[in-house]
N, CA, C and O of each residue as an XYZ file, in Angstrom:
588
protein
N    -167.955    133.989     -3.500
C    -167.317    133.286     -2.411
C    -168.081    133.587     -1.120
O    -168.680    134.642     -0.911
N    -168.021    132.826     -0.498
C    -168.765    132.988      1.024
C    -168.075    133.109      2.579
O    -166.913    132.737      2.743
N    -168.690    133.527      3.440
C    -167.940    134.130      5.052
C    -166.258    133.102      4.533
O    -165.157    133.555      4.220
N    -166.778    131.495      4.645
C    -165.665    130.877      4.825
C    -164.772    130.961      3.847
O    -163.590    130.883      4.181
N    -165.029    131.098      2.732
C    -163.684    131.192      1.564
C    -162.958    132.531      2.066
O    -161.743    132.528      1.868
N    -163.433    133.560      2.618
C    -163.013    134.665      2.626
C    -162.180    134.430      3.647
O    -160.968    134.483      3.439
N    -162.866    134.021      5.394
C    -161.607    134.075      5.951
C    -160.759    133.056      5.473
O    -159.662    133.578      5.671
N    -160.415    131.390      4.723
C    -159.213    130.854      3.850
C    -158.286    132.027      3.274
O    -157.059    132.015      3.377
N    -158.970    132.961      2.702
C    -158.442    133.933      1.742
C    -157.395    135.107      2.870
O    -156.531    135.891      2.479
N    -157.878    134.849      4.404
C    -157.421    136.078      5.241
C    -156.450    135.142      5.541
O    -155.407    135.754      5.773
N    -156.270    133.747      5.664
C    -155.378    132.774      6.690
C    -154.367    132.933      5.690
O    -153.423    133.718      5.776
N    -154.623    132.091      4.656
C    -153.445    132.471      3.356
C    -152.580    133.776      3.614
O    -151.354    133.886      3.591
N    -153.585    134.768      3.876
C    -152.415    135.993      3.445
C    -151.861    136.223      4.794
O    -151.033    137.109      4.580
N    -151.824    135.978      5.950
C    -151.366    136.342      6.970
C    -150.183    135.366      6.930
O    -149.086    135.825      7.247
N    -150.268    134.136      6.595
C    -149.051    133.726      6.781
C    -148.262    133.820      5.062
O    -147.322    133.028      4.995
N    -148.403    134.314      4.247
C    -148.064    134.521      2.763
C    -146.752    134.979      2.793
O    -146.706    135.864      3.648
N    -145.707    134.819      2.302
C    -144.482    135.753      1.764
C    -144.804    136.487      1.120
O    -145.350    136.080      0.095
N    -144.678    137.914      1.300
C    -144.302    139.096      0.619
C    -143.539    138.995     -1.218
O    -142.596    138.443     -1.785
N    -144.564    139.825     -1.512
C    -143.403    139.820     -2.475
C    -142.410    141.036     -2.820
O    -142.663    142.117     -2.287
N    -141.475    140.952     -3.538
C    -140.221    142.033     -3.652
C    -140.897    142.923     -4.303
O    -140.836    144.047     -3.805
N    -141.634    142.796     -5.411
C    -142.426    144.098     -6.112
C    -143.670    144.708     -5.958
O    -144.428    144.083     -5.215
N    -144.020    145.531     -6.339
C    -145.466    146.189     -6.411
C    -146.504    145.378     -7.518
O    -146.378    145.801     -8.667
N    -147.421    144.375     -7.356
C    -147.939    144.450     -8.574
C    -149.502    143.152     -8.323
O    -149.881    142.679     -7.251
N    -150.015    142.931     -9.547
C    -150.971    142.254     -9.326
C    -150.720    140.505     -8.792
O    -149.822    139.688     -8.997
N    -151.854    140.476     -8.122
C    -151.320    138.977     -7.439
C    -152.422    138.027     -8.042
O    -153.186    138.411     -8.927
N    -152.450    136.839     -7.537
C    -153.765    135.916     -7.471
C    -154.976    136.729     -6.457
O    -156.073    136.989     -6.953
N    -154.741    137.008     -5.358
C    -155.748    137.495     -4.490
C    -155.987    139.111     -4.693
O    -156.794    139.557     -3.878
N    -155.488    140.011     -5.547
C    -155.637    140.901     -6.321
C    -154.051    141.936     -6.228
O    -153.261    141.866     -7.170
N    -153.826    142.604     -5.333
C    -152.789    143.527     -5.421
C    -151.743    142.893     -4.286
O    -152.271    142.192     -3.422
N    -150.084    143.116     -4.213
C    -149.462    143.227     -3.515
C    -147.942    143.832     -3.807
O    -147.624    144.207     -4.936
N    -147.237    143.875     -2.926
C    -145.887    144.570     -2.761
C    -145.339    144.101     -1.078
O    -145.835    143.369     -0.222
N    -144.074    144.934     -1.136
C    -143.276    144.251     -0.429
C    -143.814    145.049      1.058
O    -143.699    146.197      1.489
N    -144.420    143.850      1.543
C    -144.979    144.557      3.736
C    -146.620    144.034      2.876
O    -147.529    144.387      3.627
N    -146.955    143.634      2.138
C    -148.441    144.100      2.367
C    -149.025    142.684      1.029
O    -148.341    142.113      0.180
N    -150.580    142.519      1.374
C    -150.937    141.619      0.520
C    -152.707    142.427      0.430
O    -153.301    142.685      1.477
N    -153.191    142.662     -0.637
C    -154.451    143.455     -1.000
C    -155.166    142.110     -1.455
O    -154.713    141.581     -2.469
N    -156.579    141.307     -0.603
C    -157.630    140.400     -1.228
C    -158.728    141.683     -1.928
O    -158.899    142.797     -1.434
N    -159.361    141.160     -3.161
C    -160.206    141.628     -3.646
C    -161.200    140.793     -3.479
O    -161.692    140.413     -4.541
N    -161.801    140.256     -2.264
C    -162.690    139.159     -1.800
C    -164.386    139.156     -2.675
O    -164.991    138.116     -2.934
N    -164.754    140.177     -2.918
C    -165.502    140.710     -3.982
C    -165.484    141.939     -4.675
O    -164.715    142.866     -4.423
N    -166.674    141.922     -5.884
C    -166.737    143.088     -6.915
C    -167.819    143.016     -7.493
O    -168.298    142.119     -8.186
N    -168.453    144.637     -6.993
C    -169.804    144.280     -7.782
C    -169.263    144.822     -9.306
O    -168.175    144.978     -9.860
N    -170.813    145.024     -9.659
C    -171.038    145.401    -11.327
C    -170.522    147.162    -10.933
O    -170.457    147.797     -9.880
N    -170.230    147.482    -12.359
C    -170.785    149.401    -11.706
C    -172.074    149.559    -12.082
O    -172.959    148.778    -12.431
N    -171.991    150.845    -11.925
C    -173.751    152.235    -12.009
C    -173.618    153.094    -12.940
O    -174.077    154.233    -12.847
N    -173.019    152.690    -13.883
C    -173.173    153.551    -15.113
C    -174.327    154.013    -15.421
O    -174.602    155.158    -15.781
N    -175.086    153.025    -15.266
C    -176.865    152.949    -15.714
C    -177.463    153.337    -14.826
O    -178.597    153.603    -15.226
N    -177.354    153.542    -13.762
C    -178.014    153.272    -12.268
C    -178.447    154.864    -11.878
O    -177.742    155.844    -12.118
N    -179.591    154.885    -11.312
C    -180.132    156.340    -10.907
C    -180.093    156.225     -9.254
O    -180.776    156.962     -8.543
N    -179.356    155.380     -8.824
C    -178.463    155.595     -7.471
C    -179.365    154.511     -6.470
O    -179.327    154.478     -5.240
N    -179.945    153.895     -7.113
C    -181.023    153.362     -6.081
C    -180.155    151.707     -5.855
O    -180.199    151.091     -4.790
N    -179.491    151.274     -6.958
C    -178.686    149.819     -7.315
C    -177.640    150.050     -5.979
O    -177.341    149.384     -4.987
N    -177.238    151.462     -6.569
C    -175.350    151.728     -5.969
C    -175.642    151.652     -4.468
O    -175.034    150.814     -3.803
N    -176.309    152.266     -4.033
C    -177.447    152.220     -2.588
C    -177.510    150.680     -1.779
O    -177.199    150.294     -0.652
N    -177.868    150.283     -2.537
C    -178.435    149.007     -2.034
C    -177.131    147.985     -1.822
O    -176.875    147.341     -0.805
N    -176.459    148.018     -2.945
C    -175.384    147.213     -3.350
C    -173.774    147.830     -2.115
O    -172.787    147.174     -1.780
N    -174.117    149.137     -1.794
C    -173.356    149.687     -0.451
C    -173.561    148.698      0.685
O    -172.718    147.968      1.206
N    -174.752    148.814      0.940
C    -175.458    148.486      1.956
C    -174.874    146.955      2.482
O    -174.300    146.438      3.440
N    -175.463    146.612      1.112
C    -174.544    144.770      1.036
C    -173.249    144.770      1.241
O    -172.838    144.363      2.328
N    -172.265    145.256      0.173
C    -171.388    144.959      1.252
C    -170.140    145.750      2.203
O    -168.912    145.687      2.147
N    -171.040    146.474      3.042
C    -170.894    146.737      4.660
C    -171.679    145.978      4.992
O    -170.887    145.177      5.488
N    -172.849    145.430      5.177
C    -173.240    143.658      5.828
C    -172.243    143.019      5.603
O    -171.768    142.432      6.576
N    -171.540    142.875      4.277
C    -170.703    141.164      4.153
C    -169.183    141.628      4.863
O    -168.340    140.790      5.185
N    -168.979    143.283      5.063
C    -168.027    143.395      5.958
C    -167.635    143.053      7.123
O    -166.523    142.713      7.529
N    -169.112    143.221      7.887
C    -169.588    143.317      9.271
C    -169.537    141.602      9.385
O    -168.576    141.062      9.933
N    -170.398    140.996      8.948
C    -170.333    139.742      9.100
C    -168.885    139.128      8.580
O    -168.925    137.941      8.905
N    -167.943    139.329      8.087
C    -166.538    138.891      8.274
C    -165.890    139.097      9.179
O    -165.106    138.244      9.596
N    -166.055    140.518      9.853
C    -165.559    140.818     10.961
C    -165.655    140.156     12.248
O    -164.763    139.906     13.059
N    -167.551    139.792     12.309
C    -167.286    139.090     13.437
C    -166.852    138.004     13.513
O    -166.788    137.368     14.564
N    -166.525    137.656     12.543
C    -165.740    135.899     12.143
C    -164.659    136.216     12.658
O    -163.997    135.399     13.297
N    -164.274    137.504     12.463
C    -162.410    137.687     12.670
C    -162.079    137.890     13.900
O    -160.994    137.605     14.408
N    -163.290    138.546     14.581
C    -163.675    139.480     15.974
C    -163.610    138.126     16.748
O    -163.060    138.221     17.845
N    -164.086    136.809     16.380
C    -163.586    135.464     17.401
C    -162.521    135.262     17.534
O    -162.284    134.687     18.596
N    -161.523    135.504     16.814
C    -160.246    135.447     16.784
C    -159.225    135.874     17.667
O    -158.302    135.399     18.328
N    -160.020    137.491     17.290
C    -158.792    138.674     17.675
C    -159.175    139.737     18.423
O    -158.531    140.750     18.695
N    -160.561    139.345     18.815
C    -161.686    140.728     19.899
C    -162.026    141.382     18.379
O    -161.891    141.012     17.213
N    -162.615    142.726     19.172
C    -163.569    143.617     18.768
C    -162.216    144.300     17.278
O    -160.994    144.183     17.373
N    -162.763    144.776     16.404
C    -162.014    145.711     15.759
C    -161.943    146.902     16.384
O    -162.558    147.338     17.357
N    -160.640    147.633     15.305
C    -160.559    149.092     15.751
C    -161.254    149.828     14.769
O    -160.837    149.378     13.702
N    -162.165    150.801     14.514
C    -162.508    151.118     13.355
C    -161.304    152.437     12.588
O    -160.829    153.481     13.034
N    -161.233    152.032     11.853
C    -159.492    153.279     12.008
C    -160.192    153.794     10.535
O    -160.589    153.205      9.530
N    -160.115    155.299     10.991
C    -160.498    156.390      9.579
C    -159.109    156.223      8.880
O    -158.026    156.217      9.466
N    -159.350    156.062      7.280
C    -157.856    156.452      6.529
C    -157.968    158.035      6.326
O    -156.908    158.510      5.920
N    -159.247    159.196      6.555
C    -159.073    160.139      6.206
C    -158.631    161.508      6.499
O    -158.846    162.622      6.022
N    -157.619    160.795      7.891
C    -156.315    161.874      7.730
C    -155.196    161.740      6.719
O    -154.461    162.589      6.215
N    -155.300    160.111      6.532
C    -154.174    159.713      5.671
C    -153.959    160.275      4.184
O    -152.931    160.474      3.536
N    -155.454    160.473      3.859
C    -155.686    160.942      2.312
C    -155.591    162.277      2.519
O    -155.551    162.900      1.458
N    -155.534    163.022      3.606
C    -155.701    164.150      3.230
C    -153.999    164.509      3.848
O    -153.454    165.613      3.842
N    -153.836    164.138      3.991
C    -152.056    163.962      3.979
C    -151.311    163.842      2.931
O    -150.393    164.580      2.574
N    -151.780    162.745      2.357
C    -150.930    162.414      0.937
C    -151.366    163.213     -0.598
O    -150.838    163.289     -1.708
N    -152.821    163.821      0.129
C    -153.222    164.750     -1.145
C    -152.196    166.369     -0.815
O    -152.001    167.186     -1.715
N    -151.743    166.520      0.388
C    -150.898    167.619      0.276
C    -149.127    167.311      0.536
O    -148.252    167.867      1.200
N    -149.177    166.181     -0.333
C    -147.787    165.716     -0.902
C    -146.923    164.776      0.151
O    -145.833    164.304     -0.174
N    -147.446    164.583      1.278
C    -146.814    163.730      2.123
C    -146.702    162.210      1.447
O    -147.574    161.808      0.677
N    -145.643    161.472      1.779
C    -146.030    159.883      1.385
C    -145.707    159.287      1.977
O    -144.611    159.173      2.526
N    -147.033    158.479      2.036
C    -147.852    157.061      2.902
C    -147.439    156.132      2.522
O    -147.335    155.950      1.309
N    -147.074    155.254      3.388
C    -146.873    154.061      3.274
C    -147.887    153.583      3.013
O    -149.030    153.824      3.402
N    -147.087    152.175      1.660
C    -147.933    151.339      1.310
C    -148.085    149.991      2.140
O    -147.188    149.215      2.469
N    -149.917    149.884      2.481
C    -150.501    149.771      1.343
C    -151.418    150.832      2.086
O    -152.392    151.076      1.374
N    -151.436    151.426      3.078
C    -152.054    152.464      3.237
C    -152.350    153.739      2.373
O    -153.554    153.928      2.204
N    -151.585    154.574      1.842
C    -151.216    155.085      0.814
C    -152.442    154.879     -0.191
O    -153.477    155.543     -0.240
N    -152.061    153.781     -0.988
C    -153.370    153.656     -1.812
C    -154.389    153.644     -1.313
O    -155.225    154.460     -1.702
N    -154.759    152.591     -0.117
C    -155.884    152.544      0.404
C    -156.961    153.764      0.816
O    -158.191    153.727      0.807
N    -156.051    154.862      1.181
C    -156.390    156.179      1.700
C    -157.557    156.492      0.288
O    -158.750    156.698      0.512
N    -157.155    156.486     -0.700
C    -157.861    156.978     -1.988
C    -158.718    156.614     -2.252
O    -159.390    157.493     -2.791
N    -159.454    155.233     -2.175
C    -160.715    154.589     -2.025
C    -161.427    153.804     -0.766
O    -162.346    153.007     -0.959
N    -160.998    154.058      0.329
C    -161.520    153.150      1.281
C    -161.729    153.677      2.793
O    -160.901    153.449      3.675
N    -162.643    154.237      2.955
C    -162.725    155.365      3.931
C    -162.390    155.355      5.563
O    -162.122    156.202      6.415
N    -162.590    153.659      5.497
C    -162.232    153.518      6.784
C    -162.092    152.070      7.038
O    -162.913    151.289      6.558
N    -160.820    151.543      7.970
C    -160.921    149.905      7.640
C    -160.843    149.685      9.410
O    -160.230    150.358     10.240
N    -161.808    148.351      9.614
C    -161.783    147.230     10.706
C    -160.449    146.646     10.645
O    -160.042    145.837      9.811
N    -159.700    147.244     11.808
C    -157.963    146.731     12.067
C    -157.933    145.853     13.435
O    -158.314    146.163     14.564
N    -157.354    144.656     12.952
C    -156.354    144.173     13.889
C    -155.355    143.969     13.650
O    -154.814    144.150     12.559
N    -154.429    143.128     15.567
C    -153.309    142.903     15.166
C    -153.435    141.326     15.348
O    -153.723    140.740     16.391
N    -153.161    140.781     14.132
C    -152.632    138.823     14.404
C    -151.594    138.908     14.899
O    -150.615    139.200     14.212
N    -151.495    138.685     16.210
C    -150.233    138.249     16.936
C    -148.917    136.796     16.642
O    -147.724    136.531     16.793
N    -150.100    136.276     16.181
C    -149.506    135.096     15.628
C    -148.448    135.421     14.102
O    -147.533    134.606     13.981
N    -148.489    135.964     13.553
C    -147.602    136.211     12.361
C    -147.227    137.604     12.558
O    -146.152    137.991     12.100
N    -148.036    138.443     13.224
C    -147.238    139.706     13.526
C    -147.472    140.848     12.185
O    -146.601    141.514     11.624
N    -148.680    140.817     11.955
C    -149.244    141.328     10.733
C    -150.468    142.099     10.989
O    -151.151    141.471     11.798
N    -151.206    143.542     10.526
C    -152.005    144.006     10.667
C    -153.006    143.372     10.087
O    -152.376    142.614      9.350
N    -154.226    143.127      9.882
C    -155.182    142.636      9.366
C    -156.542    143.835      9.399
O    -157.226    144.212     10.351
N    -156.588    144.299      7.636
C    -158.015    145.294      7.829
C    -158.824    144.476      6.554
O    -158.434    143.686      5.694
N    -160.302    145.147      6.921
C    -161.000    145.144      5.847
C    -161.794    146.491      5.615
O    -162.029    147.329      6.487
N    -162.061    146.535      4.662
C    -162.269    147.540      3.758
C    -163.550    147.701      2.633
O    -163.759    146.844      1.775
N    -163.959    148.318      2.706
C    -165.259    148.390      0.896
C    -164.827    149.597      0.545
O    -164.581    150.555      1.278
N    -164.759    149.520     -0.430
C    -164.021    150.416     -1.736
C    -164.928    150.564     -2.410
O    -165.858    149.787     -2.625
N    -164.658    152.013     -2.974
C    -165.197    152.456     -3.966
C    -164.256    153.241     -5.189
O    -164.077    154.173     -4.404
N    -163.633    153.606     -6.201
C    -163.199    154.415     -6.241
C    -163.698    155.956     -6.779
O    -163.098    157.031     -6.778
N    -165.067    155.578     -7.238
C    -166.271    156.975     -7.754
C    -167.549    156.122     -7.817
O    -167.516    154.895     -7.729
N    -168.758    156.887     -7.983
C    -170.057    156.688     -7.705
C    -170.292    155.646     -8.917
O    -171.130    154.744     -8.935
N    -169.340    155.984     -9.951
C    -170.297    154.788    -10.980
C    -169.469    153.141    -10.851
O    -169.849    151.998    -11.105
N    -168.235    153.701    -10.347
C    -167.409    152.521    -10.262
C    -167.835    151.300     -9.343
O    -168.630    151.527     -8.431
N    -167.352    150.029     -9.533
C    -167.771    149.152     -8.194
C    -167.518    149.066     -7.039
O    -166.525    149.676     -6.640
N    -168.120    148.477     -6.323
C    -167.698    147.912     -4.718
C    -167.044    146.760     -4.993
O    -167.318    145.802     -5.716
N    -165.769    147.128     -4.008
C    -165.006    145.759     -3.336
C    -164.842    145.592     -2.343
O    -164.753    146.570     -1.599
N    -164.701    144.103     -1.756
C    -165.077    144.460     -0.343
C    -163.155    143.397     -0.563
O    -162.889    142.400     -1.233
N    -162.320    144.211      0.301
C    -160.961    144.351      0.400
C    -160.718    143.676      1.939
O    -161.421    144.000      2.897
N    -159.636    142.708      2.029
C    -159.063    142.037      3.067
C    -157.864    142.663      3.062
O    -157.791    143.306      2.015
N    -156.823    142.801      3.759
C    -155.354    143.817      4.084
C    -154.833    142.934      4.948
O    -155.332    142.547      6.006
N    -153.661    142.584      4.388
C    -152.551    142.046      5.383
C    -151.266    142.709      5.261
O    -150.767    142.768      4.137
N    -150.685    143.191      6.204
C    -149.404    144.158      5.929
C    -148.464    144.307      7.260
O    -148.962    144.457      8.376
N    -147.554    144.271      7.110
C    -146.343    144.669      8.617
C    -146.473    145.701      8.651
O    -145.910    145.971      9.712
N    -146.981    147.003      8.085
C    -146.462    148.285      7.738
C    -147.568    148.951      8.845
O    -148.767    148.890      8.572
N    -147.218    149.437      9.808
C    -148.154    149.881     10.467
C    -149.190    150.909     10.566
O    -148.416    151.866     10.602
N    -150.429    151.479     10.643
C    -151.066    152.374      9.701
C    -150.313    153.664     10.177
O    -149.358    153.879     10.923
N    -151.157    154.425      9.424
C    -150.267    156.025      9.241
C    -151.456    156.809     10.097
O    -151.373    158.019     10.303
């Protein structure tokens, strides 16, 4: 998918109904305050002597950056907001709101705004969840305000 399907994919979820449960969606994860896009996914590095996983980083934080400033016309500059007080919060038993919460566990730091217009946080994100696993590059729409 490209810049423009992705932000379609951000407009959708900002104005989207919630749903009542926790679980998989069309645009990948959601629950009730929050909607998770899985806008891409690479391959993993099972095979890889780190030079793929490298490169394939690299890409997408470019395809981050360049969504952002798509979004950055919108809504100004992002905030760059670390989740890694959040993880290290919830790794000593505190609990985070979702979809922060999860997010804390793979996604080190997300480009936040606020859409005023629906009244919804808006982040993006590249995920990892371990070195051999893939990149996703993650859209966030949620009422739940970060932690």
């Amino acid at each position: 998918m490209d810049i423009a399907g992705h932000l379609a994919t951000v407009d959708r979820l900002c104005s989207a109904d919630f749903p009542t449960e926790h679980g998989r969606s069309d645009a990948g994860y959601a629950g009730p305050g929050y909607h998770i896009a899985e806008l891409r996914t690479s391959g993993d590095f099972w095979e890889d002597d780190g030079t793929e996983r490298e490169a394939t980083e690299t890409q997408y934080e470019a395809d981050r950056d360049a969504l952002s400033e798509r979004l950055a016309e919108r809504w100004g500059a992002p905030d760059v907001f670390s989740l890694w007080s959040a993880f290290e919060r919830s790794m000593a038993g505190e609990d985070i709101s979702e979809p922060w919460g999860t997010l804390a566990s793979h996604v080190p730091d997300v480009y936040l705004w606020r859409d005023g217009d629906h009244g919804r946080w808006v982040a993006l994100g590249v995920s990892q969840w371990d070195k051999e696993l893939p990149f996703q590059l993650l859209a966030v729409t949620t009422e739940t305000d970060p932690p």
